[in-house]
C-alpha positions as CSV (number, residue, x, y, z in Angstrom):
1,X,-37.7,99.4,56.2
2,X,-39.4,98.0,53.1
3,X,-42.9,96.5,53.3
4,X,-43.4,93.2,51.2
5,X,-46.9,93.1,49.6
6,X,-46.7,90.5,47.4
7,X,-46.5,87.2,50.0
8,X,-49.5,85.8,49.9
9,X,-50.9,84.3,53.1
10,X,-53.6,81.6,53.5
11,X,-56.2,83.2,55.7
12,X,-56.7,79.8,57.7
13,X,-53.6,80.1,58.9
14,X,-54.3,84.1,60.3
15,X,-57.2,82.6,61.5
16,X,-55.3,79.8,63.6
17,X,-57.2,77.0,61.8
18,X,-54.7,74.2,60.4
19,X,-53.8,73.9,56.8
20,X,-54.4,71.2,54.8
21,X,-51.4,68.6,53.8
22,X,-50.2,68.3,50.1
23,X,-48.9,65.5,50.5
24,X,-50.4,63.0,48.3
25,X,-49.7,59.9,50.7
26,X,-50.5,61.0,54.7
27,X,-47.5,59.5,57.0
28,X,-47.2,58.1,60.4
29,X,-44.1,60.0,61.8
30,X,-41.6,58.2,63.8
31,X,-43.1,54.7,64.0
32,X,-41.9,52.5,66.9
33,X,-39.8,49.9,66.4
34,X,-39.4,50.2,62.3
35,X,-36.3,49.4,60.8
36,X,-35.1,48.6,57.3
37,X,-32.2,47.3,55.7
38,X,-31.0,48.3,52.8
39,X,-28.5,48.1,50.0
40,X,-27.6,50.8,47.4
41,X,-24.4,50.2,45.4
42,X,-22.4,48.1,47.8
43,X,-23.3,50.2,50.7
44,X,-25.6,48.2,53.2
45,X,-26.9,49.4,56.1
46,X,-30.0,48.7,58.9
47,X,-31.4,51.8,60.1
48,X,-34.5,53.0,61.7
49,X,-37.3,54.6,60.0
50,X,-38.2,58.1,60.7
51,X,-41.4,58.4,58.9
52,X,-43.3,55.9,56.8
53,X,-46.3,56.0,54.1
54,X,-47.1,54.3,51.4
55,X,-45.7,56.7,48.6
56,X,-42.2,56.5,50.5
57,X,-39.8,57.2,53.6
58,X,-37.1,58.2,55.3
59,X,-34.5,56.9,57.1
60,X,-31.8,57.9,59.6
61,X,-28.1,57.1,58.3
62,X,-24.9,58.2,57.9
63,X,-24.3,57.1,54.5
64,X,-25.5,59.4,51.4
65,X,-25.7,57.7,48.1
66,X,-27.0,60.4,45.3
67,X,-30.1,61.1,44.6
68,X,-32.1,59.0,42.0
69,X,-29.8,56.3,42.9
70,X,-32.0,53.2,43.1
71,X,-32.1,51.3,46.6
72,X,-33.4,47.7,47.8
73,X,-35.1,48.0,50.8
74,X,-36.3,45.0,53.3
75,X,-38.4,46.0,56.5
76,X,-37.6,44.3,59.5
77,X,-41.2,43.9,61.0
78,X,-43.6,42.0,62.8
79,X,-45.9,42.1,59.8
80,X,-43.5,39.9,57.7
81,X,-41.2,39.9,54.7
82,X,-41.6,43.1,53.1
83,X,-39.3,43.9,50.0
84,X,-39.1,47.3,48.1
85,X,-37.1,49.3,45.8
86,X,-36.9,52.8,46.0
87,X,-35.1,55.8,44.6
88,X,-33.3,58.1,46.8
89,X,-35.1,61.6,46.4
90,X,-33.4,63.8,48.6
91,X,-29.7,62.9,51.0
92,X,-28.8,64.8,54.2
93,X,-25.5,63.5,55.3
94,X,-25.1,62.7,58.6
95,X,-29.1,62.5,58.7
96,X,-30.9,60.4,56.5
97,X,-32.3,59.5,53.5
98,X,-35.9,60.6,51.5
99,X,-36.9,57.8,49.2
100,X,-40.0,57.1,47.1
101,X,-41.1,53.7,46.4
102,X,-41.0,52.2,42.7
103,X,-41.8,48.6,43.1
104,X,-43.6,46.6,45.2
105,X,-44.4,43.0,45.0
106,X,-47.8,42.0,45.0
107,X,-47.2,40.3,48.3
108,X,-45.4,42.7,50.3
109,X,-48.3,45.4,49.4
110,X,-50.6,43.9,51.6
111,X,-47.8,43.6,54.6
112,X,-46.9,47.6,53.9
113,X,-51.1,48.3,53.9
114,X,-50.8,46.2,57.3
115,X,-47.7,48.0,58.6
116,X,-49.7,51.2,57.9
117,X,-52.6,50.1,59.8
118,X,-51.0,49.3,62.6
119,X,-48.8,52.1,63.4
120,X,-51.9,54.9,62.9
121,X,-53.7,52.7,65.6
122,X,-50.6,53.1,68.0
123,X,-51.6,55.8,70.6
124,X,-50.1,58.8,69.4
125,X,-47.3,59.1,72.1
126,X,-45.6,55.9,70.7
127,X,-45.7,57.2,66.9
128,X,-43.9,60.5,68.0
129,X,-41.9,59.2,70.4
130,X,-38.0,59.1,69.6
C-alpha cells in the first residue's frame, strides 16, 4: 500500500465547514422555466437552461458544435428580449453545452441583471427543481 503525502487538503473542508467558490460569476442552478434558442452554424435548437449567471451557461442538447465555436443565443423569458453571443467552452454530447458570454447589448444587460434577480429570489426548491 503506498501512502500519498503530497495532496494537499484544505483544513475547512476536514473541519466540515464549506469552501469557498472560485467561480468568478455565482450561479443560480437549474432555473425554472429558462429556455434559450440558439443557432451555431446552421444548427438551431431551443433548449432549457441548466444553470445561468452572468459570466455564462449551460444548456441541455443533443447537438455538440466544437468548442470556441461562436453561438447566438435568444432567452425565451418573461423579462423580455434578451440577445447574446457566446462561445462554446466545453461540449458533452448527448448532455449539453458550457458557454461564456462575449457580447451583450446594452439593452439586454439590464433584462439578464433582471433575470438574475429574479430566479435567486425563487424559493430554493424551484431553482433546484428538475
Amino acid at each position: 500500500m503506498i501512502l500519498r503525502t503530497d495532496i494537499r487538503v484544505d483544513k475547512r473542508f476536514l473541519a466540515g465547514q464549506s469552501i469557498p467558490s472560485r467561480r468568478r460569476y455565482p450561479r443560480v442552478e437549474k432555473p425554472h422555466g429558462v429556455w434559450v434558442y440558439w443557432n451555431c452554424k446552421g444548427r438551431e435548437d431551443t433548449s432549457q437552461v441548466r444553470d445561468l449567471s452572468t459570466g455564462g451557461l449551460f444548456v441541455e442538447t443533443e447537438e455538440a458544435p466544437d468548442v470556441d465555436a461562436t453561438i447566438r443565443l435568444d432567452f425565451l423569458v418573461q423579462e423580455g428580449q434578451i440577445r447574446a453571443k457566446a462561445v462554446v467552452r466545453h461540449a458533452k454530447r448527448g448532455n449539453g453545452l458550457g458557454l461564456k458570454f462575449t457580447a451583450l447589448t446594452e439593452e439586454d444587460g439590464p433584462r439578464l441583471a433582471a433575470l438574475m434577480t429574479r430566479l435567486r429570489s425563487l424559493p430554493r426548491s424551484r431553482t433546484n427543481s428538475k
